[in-house]
N, C-alpha and C positions, 0 to 999 in steps of 0.2 A: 877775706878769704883769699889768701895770697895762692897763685895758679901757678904753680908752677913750671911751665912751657910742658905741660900735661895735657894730655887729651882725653878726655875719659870717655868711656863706653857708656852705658843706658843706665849702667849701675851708678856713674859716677868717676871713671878711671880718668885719668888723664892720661894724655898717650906723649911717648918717651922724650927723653933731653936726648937729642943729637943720636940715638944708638943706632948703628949700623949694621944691617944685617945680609947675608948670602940670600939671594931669590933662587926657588930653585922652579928651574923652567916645568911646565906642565905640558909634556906631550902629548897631543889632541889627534884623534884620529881623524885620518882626511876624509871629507867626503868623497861618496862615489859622483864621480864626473859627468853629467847630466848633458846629452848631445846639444850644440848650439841652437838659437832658437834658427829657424830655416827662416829664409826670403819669403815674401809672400810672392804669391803667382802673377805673371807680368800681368795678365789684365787684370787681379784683381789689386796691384797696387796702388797706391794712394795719388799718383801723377796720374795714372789713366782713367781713375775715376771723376777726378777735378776734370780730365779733360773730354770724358764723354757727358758730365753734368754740364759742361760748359755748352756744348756742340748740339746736344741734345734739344738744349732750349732755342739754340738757333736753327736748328732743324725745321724744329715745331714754326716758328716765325719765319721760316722762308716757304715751306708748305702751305702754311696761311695764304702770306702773299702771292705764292704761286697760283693759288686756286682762281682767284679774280674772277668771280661767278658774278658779282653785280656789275662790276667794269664789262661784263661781256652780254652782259642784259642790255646796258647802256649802247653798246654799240650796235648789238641787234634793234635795237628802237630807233638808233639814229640813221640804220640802211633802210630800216622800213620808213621813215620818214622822207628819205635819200629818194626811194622808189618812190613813193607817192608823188613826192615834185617833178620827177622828171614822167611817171605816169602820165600826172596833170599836163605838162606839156606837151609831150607825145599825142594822148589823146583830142587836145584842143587842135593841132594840127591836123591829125586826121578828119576831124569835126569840119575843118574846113576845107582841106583839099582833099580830101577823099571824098566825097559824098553829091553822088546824083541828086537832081532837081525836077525828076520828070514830072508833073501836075498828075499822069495817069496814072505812072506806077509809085509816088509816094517817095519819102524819100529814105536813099538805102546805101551802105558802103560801097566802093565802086573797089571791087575785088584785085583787078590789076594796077589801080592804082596804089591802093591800099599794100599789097604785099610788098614790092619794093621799101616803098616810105618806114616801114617796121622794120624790115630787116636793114636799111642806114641810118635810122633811128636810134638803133638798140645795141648795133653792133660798136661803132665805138666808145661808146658806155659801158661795154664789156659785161652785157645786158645780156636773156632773154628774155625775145617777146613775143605773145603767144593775141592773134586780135580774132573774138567771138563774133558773129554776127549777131541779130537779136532774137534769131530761132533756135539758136543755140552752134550752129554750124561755126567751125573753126575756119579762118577765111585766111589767119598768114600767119608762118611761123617764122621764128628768125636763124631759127638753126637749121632750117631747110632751104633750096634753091626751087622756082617753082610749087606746085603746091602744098602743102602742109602734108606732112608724113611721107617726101618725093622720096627719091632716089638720093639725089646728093644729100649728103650732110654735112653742114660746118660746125668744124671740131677744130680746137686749137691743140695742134701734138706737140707732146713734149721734148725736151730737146734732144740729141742722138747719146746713146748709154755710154758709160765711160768706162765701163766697168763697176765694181764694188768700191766707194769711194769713202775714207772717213769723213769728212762732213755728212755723207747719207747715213752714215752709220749712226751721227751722231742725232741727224734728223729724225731716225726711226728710233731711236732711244728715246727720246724725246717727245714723239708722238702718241709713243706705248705711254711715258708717264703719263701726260697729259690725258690719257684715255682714263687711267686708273682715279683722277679725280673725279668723284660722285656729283651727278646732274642732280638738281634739286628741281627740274624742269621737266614735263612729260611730253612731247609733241606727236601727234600724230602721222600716222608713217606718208611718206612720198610715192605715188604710183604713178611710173610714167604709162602714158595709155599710148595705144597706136594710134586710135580714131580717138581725140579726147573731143568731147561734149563740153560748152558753158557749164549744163547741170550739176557736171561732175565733180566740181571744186565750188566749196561754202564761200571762197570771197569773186567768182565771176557773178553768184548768185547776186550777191548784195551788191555788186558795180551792176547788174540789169536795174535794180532800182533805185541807183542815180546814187548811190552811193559809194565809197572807198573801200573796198575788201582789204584787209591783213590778216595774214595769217604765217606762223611758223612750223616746218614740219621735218623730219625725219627720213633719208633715203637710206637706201639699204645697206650704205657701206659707212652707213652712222654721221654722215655729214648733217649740217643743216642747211634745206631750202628755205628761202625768206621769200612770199610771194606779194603781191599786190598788185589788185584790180579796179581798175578805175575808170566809169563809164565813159563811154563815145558819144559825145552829145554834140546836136546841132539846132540851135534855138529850142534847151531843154528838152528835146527829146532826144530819147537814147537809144540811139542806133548800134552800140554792141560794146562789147568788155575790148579792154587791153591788159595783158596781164604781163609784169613784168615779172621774173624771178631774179636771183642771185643766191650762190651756193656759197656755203661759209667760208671760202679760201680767202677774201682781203680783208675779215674780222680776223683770224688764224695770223694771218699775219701782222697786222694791230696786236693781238696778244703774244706771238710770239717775240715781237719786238720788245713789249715792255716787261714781259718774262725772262728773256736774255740781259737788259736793262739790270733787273731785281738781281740775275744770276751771278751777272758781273759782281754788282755791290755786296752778293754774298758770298762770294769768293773772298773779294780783299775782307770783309769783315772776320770769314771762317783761319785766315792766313793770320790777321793780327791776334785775336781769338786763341789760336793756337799756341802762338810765342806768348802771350801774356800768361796763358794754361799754364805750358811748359815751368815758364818763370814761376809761376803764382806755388806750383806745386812742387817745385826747386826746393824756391822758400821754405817751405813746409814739412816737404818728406825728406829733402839730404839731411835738414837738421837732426830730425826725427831717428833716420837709419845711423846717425855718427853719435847719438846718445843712445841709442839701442844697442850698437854693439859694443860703446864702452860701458855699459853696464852690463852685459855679458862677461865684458873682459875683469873687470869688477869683480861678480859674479865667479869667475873660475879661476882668478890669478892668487899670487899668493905675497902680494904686497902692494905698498901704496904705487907705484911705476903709472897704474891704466887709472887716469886722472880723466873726469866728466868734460866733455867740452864747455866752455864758458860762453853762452851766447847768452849773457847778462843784459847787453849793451842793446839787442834789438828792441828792447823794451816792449814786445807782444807775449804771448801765450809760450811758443817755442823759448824764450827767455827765462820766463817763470820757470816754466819743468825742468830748463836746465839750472835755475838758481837751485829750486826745489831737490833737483837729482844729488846738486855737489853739496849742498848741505846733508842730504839722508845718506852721502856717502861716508863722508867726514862724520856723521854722527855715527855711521856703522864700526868705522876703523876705533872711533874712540871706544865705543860699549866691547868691543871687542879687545884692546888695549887694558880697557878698564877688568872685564872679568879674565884674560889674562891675566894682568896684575895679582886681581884679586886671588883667586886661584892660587897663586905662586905666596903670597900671605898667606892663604889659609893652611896649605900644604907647611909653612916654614911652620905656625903659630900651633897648629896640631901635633907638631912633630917634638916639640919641649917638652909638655905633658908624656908625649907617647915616650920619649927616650926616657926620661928622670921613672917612667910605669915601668920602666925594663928592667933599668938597673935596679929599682928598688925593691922588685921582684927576684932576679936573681940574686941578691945579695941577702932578702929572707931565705932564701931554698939553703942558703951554704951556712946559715947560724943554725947556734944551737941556745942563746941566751934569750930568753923568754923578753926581757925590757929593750934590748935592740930591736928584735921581730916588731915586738910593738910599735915604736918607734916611727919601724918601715911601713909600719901598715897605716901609721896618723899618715906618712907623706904619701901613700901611694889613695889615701882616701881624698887626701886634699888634692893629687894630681888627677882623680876621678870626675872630683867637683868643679874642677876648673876646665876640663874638658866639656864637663853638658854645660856650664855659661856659657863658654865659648862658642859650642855647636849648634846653641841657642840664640846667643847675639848672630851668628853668622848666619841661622836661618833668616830673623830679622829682618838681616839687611838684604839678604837676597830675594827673598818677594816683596821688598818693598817697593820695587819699583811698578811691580803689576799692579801693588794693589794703591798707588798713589794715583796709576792713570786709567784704572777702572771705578773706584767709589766715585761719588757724587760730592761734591763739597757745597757746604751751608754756609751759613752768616754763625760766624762765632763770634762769644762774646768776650775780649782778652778780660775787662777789668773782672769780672764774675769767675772767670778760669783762676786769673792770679790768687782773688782771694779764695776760693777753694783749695788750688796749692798750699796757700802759706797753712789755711788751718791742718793739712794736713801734715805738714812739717812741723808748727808746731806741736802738735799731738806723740811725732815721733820722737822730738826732740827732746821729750818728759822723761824717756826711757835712758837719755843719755845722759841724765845727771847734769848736774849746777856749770860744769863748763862748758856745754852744747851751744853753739854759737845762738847767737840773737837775730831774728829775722824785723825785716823795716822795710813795710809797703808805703810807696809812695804813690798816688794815683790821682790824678786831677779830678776836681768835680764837675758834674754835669757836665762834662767830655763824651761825644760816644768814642767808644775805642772798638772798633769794630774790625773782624776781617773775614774774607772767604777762603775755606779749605776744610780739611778734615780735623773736628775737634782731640781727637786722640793723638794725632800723630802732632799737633801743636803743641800738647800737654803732654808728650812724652820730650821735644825737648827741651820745655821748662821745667822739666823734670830732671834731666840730664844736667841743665844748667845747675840747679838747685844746690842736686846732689855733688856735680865738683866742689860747688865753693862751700858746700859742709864740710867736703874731703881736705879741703887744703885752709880752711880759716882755722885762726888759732884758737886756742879754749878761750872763750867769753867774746869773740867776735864777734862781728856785726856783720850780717847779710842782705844788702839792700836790693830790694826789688822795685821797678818803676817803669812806669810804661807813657808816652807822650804821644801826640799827634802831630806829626808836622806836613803841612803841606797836604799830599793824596799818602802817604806812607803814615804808620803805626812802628814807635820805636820800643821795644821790650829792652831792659835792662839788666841785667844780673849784676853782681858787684857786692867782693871779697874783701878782706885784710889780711888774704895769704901773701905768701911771699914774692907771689908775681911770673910773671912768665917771660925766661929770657929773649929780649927782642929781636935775634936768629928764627923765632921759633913759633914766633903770633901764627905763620901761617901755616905751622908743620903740625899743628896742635891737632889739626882736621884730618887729617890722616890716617887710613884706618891702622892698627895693630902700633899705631909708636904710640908706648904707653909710660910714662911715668910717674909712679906711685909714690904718693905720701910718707914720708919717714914714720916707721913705726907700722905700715900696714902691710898684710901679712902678702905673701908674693899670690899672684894668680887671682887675689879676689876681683879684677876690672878685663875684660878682654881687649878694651882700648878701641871698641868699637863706637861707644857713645857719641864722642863729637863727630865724628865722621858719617854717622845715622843723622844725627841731628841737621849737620850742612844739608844732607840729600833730600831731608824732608825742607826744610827753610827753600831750599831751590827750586823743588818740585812747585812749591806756594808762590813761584815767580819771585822770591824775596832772597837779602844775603844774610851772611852771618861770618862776625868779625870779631877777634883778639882783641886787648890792648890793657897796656896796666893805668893802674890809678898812681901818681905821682904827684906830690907834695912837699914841697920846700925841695923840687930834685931827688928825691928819694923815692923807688917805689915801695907804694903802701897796698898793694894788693892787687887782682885782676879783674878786668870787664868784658863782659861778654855782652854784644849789643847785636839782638835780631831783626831787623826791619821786613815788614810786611806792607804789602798794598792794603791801603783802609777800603773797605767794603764802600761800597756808594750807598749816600745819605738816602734813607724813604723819604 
């Protein structure tokens, strides 16, 4: 079946030796121009969200740390233990230099000795100390001069105002946070009394019975008292409480220290934090915004010019979208190049029928000879007929792309296709009389010859195949068909003893509308769409399809068309 650098259509045509033809452009109407997409709003862009996810979680971990509720447990337990010791001391001294020996009167604190001794005791310890008799009478105070609840009072004042200063400012910022963290501690409130009684406080009670009072408690202006009572004893017996308190200002300051500590470190952490942010979301969103808006530019320009930026190289996410983008762009320009094209074909390949339907139309109207009119009417019937193949191959091809990447594709079976092909060729070939070519299947045994895709559109171009090399073999040729495995591919064969296809032309044969027809056949019956349907399905199945002539002793002896598919994987 010699091929003659023909392409044929679905019918069988071959498409043209070398003919050259005028395209004629297809003016497309522009779309309407669609506003650019808008920025997104500062905070809700993609850098300030990276950097309040970032800050956010360091928030939460320096709020943590800040809180230090058990660290401030620890230091409360370790004043009350503080007190207890120097309690214990205090007390044992009193035990011994304070206390009458009289045989009459028993033995009892000696009040003037006693009151000095507590308030030098307690005062540079930065103490108060409050010392009960053991009838409950309050016998020395250490924040009074003279007796308990006198006149004087010692008070440590604060130092002279400076005015409104930012360090205080910062201090009372500070203080206010510091309030807002939730106590998980309930104390009982602080009551200073004027006449206070032993009775009155639960840990004097427990230091009258020779034991250690602690207790934590609450003053009005939210501070913590930490108190502790610890008996007066003088060979085991217990001559009166001593109570030491202390107000939370040198815990406050322990925990202010290791809070400012925390604060520093979460400074420079929130600083570097930031710049790595900044960078991280850099990274991320300038790429994002310069492939955003050249696919706008894309999008509304009207040439290749607004080219995808290439960030191939960073090898992440932002890499792929931009490989992903400049290939779907490059595939845009081409589908678009291509139905341009095509277009510009269809409009040239319609318009031969439609001219020759003109004149052969006017030039009935102007006879008067009954066998002319005729004549014009066989041409203008046959430029009828060759306009619905046409407008029929061209519907073809132009869903066929939808419906190549919508169906499902199976497991097909080539050797079971071929030989239903050939029977059906042969069958046709009954019709054609004693010199209808010879068809010779070749097919290995116990081979699977398997592929995946859609069984009709594979058997439309073995079809295709078939019917060229009918078109171009000579009367009484041989048409061989064969199909092989090699490797992961499935090779189909076709193969003629036409006259062959000039070697300019192996690859012009796939081209839609270049058509050239068999000597003897009659003009219009091929639309010249056949090979060129046949390549886009063979492509579509990931597979090629190629020319080339049969030659022997130097000579060509006819044409081969050779389709390679990927073989289905073995069960």
């Amino acid at each position: 079946m010699a091929v003659e650098t023909t392409n044929r259509d679905s019918t069988g045509e071959r498409r043209g030796r070398g003919r050259v033809r005028d395209r004629d452009r297809v003016r497309t109407r522009e779309p309407r121009p669609r506003a650019a997409a808008k920025p997104p709003a500062r905070f809700r862009s993609l850098t300030w969200r990276v950097l309040a996810v970032n800050l956010l979680g360091l928030a939460i971990l320096a709020a943590g740390l800040l809180y230090l509720d058990r660290y401030k447990q620890s230091l409360i337990r370790g004043q009350l233990d503080s007190l207890a010791i120097q309690g214990g001391i205090f007390a044992a001294a009193l035990g011994e230099a304070a206390v009458t020996s009289n045989p009459q009167e028993g033995r009892d604190l000696l009040t003037v000795q006693a009151r000095p001794m507590v308030r030098r005791l307690a005062t540079p310890a930065g103490l108060r100390a409050r010392l009960f008799a053991a009838n409950g009478d309050i016998i020395a105070d250490s924040r009074y001069y003279g007796t308990a609840g006198g006149k004087v009072q010692v008070a440590v004042l604060p130092p002279p105002s400076r005015g409104r200063t930012f360090g205080g400012s910062v201090v009372d910022f500070y203080d206010w946070v510091v309030r807002q963290f939730p106590d998980r501690h309930s104390y009982p409130p602080y009551i200073e009394l004027a006449e206070p009684r032993a009775n009155h406080y639960a840990v004097t009670k427990k230091a009258m019975m020779g034991e250690i009072g602690r207790e934590v408690q609450i003053d009005e202006n939210g501070r913590l008292v930490m108190l502790v009572a610890v008996p007066v004893q003088h060979y085991k017996q217990v001559l009166g409480a001593l109570v030491l308190s202390v107000d939370e200002e040198g815990i406050e300051k322990s925990l202010r220290s290791v809070r400012l500590e925390i604060l520093t470190v979460f400074a420079g952490v929130i600083f570097v934090t930031v710049l790595l942010s900044l960078w991280l979301a850099g990274t991320i969103a300038r790429p994002v915004r310069l492939l955003a808006a050249a696919a706008d530019r894309v999008r509304s320009g009207r040439g290749r010019e607004s080219e995808i930026p290439d960030f191939t190289k960073r090898g992440d996410e932002i890499g792929a979208l931009s490989a992903s983008l400049r290939d779907m762009t490059h595939a845009l320009w081409t589908r678009m190049e291509a139905i341009e094209s095509f277009a510009a074909d269809v409009a040239h390949e319609i318009k031969n029928p439609l001219t020759s339907l003109r004149s052969a139309v006017e030039t009935a109207a102007r006879l008067d000879d009954a066998d002319q009119q005729q004549r014009l009417m066989t041409i203008i019937l046959d430029d009828v007929e060759r306009l619905d193949r046409l407008i029929t191959d061209i519907s073809d091809a132009s869903r066929l792309d939808a419906e190549l990447s919508r169906a499902d594709m199976t497991t097909v079976d080539i050797r079971g296709l071929l030989t239903t092909l050939m029977e059906v060729e042969l069958i046709a070939s009954e019709g054609r009389g004693g010199d209808a070519p010879k068809l010779r299947l070749d097919l290995p045994e116990d081979e699977p010859l398997r592929v995946v895709g859609l069984e009709d559109r594979i058997a439309q171009v073995l079809r295709n195949l078939i019917s060229n090399a009918v078109s171009f073999s000579p009367p009484g040729g041989t048409i061989g068909l064969s199909c092989r495995r090699r490797d992961a591919s499935i090779h189909i064969v076709v193969e003629d003893e036409g006259p062959g296809l000039p070697p300019a032309m192996l690859e012009a044969v796939f081209q839609r509308f270049y058509t050239e027809r068999p000597e003897g056949e009659k003009f219009g019956t091929h639309s010249g769409l056949g090979l060129s349907i046949s390549m886009q399905i063979v492509t579509a199945h990931h597979g090629h399809i190629r020319a080339e002539n049969v030659e022997r002793d130097g000579a060509v002896t006819g044409a081969r068309f050779i389709v390679t598919l990927p073989a289905a994987a073995d069960d």
